[in-house]
N, CA, C and O of each residue as an XYZ file, in Angstrom:
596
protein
N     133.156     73.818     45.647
C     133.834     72.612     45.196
C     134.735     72.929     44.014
O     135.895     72.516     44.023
N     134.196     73.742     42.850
C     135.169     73.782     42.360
C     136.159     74.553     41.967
O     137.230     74.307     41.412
N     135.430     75.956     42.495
C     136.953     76.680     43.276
C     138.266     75.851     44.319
O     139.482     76.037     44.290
N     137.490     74.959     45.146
C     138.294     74.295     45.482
C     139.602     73.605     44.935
O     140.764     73.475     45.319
N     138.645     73.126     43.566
C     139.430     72.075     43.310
C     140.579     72.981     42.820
O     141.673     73.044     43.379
N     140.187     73.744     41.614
C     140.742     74.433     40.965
C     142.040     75.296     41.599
O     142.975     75.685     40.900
N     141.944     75.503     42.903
C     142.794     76.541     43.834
C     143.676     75.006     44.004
O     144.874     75.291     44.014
N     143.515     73.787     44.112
C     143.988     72.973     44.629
C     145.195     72.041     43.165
O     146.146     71.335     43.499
N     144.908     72.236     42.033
C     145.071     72.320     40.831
C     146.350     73.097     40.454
O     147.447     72.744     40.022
N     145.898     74.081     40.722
C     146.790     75.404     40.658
C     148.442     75.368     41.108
O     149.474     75.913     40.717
N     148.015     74.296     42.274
C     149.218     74.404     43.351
C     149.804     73.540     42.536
O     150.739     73.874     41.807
N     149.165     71.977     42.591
C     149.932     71.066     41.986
C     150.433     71.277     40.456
O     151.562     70.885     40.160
N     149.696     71.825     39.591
C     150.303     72.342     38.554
C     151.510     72.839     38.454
O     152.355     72.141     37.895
N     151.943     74.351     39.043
C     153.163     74.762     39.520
C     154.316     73.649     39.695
O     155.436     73.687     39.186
N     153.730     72.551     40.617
C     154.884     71.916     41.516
C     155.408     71.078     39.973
O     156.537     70.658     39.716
N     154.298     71.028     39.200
C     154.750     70.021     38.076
C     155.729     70.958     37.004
O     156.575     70.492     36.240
N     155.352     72.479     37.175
C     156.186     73.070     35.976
C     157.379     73.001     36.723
O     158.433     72.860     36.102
N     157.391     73.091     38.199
C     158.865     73.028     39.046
C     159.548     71.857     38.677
O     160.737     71.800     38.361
N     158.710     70.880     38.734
C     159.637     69.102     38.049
C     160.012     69.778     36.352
O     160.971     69.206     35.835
N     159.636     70.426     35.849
C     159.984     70.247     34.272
C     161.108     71.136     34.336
O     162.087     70.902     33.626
N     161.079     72.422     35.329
C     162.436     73.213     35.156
C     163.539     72.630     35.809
O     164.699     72.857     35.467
N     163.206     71.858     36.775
C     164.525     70.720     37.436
C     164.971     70.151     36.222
O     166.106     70.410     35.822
N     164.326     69.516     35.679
C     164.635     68.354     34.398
C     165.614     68.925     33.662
O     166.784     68.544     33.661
N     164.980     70.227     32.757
C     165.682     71.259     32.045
C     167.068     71.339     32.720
O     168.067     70.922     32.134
N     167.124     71.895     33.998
C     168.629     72.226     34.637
C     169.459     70.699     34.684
O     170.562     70.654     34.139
N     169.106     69.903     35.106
C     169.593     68.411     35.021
C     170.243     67.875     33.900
O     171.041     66.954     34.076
N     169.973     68.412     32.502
C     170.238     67.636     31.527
C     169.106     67.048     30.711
O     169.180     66.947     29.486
N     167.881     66.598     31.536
C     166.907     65.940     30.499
C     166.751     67.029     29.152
O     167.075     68.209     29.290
N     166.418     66.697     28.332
C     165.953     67.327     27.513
C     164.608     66.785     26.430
O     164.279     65.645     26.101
N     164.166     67.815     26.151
C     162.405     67.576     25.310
C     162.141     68.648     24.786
O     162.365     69.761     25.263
N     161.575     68.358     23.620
C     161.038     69.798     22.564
C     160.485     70.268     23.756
O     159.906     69.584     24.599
N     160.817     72.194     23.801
C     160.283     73.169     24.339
C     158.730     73.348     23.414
O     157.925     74.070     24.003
N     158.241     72.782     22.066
C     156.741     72.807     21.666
C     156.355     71.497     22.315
O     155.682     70.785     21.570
N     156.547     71.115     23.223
C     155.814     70.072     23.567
C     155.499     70.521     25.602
O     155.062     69.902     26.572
N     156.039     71.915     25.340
C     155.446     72.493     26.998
C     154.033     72.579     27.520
O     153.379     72.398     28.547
N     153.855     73.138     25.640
C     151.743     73.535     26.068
C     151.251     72.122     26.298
O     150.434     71.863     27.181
N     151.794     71.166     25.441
C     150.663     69.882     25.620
C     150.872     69.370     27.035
O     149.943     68.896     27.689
N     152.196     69.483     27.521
C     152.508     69.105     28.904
C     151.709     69.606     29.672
O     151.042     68.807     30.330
N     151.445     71.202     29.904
C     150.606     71.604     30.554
C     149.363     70.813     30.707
O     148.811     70.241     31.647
N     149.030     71.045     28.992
C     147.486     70.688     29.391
C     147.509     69.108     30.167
O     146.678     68.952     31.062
N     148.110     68.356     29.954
C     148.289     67.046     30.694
C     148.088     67.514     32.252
O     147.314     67.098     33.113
N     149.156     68.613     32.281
C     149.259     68.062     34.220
C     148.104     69.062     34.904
O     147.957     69.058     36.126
N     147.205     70.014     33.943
C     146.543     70.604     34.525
C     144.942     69.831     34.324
O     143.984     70.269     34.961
N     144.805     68.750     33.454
C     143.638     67.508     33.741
C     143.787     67.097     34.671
O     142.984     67.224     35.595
N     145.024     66.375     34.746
C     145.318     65.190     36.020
C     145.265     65.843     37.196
O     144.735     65.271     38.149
N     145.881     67.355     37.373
C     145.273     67.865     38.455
C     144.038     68.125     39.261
O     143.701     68.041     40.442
N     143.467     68.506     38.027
C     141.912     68.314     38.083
C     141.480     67.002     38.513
O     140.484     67.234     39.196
N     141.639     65.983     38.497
C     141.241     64.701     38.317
C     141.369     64.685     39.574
O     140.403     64.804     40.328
N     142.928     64.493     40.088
C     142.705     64.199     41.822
C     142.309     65.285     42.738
O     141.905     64.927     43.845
N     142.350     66.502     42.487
C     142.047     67.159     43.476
C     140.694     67.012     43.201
O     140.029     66.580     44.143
N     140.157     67.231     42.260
C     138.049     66.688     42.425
C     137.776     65.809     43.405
O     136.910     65.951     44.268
N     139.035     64.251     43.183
C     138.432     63.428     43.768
C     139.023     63.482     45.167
O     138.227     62.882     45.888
N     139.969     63.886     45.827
C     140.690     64.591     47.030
C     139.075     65.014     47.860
O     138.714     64.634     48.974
N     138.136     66.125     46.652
C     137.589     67.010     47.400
C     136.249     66.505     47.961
O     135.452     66.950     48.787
N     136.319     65.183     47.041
C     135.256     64.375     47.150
C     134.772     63.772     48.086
O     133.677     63.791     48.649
N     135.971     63.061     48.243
C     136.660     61.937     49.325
C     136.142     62.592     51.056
O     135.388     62.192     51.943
N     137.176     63.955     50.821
C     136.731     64.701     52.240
C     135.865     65.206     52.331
O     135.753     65.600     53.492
N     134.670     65.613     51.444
C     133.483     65.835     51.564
C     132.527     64.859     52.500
O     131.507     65.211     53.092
N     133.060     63.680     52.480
C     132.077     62.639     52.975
C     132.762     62.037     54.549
O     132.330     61.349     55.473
N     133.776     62.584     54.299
C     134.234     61.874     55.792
C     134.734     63.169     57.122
O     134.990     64.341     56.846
N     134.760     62.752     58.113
C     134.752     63.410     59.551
C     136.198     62.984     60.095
O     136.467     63.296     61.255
N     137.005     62.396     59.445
C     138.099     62.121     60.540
C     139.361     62.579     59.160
O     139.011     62.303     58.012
N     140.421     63.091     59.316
C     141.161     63.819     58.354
C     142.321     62.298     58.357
O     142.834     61.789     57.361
N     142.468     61.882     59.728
C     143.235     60.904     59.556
C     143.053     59.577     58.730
O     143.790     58.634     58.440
N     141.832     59.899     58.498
C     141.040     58.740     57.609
C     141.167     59.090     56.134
O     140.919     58.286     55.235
N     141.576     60.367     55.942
C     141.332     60.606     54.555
C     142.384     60.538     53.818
O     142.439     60.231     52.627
N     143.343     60.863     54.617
C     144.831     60.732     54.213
C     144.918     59.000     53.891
O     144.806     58.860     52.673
N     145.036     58.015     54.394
C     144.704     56.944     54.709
C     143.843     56.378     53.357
O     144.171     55.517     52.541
N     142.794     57.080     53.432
C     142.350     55.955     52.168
C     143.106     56.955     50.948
O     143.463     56.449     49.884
N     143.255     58.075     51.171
C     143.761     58.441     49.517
C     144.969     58.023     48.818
O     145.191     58.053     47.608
N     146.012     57.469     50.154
C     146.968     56.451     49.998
C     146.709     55.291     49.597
O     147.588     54.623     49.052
N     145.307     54.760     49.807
C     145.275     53.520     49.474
C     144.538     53.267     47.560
O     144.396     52.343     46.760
N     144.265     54.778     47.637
C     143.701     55.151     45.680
C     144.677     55.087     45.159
O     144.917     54.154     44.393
N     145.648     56.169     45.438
C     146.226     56.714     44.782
C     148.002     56.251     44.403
O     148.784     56.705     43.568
N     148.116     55.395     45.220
C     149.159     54.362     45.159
C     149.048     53.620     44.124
O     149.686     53.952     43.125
N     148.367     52.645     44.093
C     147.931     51.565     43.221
C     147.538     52.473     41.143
O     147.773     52.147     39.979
N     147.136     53.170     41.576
C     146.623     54.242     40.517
C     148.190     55.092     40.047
O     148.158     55.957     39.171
N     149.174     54.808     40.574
C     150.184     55.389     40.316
C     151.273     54.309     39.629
O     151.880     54.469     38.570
N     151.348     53.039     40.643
C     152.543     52.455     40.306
C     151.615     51.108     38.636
O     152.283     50.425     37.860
N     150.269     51.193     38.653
C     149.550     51.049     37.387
C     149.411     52.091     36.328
O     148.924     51.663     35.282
N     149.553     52.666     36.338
C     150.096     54.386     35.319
C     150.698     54.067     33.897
O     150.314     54.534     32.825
N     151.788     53.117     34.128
C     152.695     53.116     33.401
C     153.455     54.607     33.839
O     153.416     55.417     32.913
N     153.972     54.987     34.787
C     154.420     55.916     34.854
C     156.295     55.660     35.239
O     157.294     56.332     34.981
N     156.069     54.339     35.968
C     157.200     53.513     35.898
C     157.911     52.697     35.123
O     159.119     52.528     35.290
N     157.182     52.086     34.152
C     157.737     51.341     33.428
C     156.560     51.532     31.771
O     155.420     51.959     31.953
N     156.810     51.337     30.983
C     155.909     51.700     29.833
C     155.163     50.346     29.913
O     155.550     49.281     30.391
N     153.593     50.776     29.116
C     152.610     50.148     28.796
C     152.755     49.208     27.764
O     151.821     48.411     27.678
N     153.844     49.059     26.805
C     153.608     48.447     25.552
C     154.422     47.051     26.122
O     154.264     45.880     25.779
N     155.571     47.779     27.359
C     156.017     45.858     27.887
C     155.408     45.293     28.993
O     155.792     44.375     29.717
N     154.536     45.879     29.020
C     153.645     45.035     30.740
C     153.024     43.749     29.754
O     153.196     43.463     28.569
N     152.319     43.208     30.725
C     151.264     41.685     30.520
C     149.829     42.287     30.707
O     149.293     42.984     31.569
N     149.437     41.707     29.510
C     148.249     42.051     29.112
C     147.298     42.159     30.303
O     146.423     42.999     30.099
N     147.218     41.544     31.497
C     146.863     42.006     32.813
C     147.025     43.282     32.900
O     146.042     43.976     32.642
N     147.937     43.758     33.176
C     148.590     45.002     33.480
C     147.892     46.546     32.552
O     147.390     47.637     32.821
N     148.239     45.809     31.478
C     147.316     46.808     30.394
C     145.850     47.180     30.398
O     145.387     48.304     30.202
N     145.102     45.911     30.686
C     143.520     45.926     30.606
C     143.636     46.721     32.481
O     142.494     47.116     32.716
N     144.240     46.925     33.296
C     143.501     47.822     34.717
C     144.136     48.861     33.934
O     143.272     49.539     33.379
N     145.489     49.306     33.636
C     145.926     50.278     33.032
C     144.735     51.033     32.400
O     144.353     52.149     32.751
N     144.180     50.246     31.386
C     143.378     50.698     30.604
C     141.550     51.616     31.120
O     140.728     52.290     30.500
N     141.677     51.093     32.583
C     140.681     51.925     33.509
C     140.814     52.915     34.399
O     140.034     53.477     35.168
N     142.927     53.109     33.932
C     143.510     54.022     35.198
C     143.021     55.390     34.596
O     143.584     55.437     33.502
N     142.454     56.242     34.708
C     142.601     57.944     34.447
C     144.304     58.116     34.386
O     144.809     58.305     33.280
N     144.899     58.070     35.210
C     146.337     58.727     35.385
C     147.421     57.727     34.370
O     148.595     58.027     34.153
N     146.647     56.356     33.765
C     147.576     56.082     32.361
C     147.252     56.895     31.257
O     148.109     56.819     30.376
N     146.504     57.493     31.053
C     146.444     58.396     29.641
C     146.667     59.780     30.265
O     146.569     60.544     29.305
N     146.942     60.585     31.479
C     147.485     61.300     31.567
C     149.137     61.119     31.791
O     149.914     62.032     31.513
N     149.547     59.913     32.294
C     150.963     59.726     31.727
C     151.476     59.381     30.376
O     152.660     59.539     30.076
N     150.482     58.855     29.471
C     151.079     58.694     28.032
C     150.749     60.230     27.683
O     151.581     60.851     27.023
N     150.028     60.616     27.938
C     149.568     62.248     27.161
C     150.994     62.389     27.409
O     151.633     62.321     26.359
N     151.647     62.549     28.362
C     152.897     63.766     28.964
C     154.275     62.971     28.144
O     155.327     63.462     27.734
N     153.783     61.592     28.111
C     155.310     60.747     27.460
C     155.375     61.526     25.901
O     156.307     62.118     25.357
N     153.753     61.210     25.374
C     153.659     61.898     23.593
C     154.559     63.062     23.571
O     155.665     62.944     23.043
N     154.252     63.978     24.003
C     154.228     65.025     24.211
C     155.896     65.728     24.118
O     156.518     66.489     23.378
N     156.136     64.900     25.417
C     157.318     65.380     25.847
C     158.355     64.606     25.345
O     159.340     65.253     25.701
N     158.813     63.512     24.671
C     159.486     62.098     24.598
C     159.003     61.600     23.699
O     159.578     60.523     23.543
N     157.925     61.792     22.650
C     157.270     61.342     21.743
C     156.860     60.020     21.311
O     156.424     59.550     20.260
N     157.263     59.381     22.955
C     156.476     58.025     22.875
C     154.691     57.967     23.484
O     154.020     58.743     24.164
N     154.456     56.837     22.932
C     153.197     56.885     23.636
C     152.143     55.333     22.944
O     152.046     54.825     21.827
N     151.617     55.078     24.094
C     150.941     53.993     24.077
C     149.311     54.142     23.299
O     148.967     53.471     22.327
N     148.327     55.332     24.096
C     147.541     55.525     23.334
C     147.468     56.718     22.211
O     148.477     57.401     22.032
N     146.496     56.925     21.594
C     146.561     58.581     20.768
C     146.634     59.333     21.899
O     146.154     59.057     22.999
N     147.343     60.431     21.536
C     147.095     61.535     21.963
C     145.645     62.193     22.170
O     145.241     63.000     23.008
N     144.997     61.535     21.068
C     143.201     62.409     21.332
C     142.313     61.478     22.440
O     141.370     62.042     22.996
N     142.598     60.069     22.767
C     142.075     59.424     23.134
C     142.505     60.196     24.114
O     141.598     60.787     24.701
N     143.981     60.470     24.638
C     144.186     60.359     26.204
C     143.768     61.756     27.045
O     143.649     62.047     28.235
N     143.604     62.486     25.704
C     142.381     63.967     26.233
C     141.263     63.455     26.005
O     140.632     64.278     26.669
N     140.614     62.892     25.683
C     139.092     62.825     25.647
C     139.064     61.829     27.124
O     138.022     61.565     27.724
N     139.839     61.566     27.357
C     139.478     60.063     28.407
C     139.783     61.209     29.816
O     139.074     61.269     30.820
N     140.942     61.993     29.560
C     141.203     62.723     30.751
C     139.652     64.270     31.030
O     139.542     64.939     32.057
N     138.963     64.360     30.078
C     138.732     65.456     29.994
C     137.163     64.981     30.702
O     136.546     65.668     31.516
N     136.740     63.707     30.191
C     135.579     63.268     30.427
C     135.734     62.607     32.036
O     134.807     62.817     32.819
N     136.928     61.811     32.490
C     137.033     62.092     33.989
C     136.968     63.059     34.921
O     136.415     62.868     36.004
N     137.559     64.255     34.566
C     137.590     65.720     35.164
C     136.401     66.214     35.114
O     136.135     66.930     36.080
N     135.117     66.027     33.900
C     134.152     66.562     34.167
C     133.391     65.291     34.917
O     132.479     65.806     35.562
N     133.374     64.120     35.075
C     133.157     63.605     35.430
C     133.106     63.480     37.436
O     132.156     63.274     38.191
N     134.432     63.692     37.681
C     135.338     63.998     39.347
C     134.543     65.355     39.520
O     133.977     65.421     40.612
N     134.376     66.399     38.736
C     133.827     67.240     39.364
C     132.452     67.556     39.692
O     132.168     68.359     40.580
N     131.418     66.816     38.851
C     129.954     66.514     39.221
C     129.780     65.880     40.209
O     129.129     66.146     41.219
N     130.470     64.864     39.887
C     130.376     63.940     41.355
C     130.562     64.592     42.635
O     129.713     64.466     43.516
N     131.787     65.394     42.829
C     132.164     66.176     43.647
C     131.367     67.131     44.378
O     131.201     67.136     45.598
N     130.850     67.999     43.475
C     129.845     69.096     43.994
C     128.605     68.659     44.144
O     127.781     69.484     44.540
N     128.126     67.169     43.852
C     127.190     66.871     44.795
C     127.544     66.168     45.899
O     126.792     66.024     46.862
N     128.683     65.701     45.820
C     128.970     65.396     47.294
C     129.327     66.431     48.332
O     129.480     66.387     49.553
N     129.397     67.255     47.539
C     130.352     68.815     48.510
C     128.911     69.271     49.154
O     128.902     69.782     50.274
N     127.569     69.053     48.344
C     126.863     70.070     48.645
C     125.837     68.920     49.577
O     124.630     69.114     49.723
N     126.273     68.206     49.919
C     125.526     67.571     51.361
C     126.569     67.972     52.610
O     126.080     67.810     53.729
N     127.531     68.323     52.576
C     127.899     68.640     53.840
C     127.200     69.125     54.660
O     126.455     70.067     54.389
N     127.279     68.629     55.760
C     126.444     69.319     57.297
C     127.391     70.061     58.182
O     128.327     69.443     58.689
N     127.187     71.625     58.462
C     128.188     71.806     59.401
C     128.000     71.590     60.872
O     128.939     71.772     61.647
């Protein structure tokens, strides 16, 4: 399980340093000292879904099913992020699920960081990401380790 995840991590990590060197060539620009904290951001959040990715298919038999519900997580968990629009102008609705998303304090981690805005601390949004990841991955490897072949 968590070689798994971790091999699975790995990938998406990359694809994220690939979005930051697009950016770079594009024009965006962001302190180059704000790369390591980026990292560490996209290599939690990686952690986070691929645990729960590994989780998910641990328990189910049909692949078409898994795709399927992880669309139905991971959607909602995305466009609630604040990853679209910032946290400080939503409605207090918006804020309090925000406030249970894992992937909103790994998108403010990456806003601090990179853009030096940000909704929560910076320490909160590692302690919140760090305690999900160990969290996704317990869960995980006991779900991994009932598989029947």
């Amino acid at each position: 399980m968590v070689g798994r995840t971790f091999g699975g991590a790995t990938v998406a990590v990359m694809q994220g340093c690939l979005v930051l060197l697009v950016s770079l060539i594009t024009g965006f620009r962001f302190p180059l000292l704000g790369i390591p904290g980026a990292l560490l951001f996209m290599i939690l959040i990686a952690i986070i879904f691929t645990a729960i990715g590994s989780s998910i298919a641990s328990t189910m038999s049909d692949f078409q099913g898994f795709q399927t519900l992880m669309n139905v997580l991971v959607m909602p968990m995305f466009f609630l992020s604040g990853a679209l629009f910032p946290l400080a102008d939503s409605p207090p609705v918006m804020r309090a699920i925000a406030a249970i998303d894992p992937l909103s304090y790994g998108v403010d981690g990456l806003r601090a960081v990179l853009i030096h805005q940000q909704y929560y601390s910076v320490g909160l949004d590692i302690a919140v990401l760090l305690g999900v990841s160990l969290l996704t991955l317990w869960i995980g490897s006991l779900l991994f380790n009932r598989i029947e072949v």
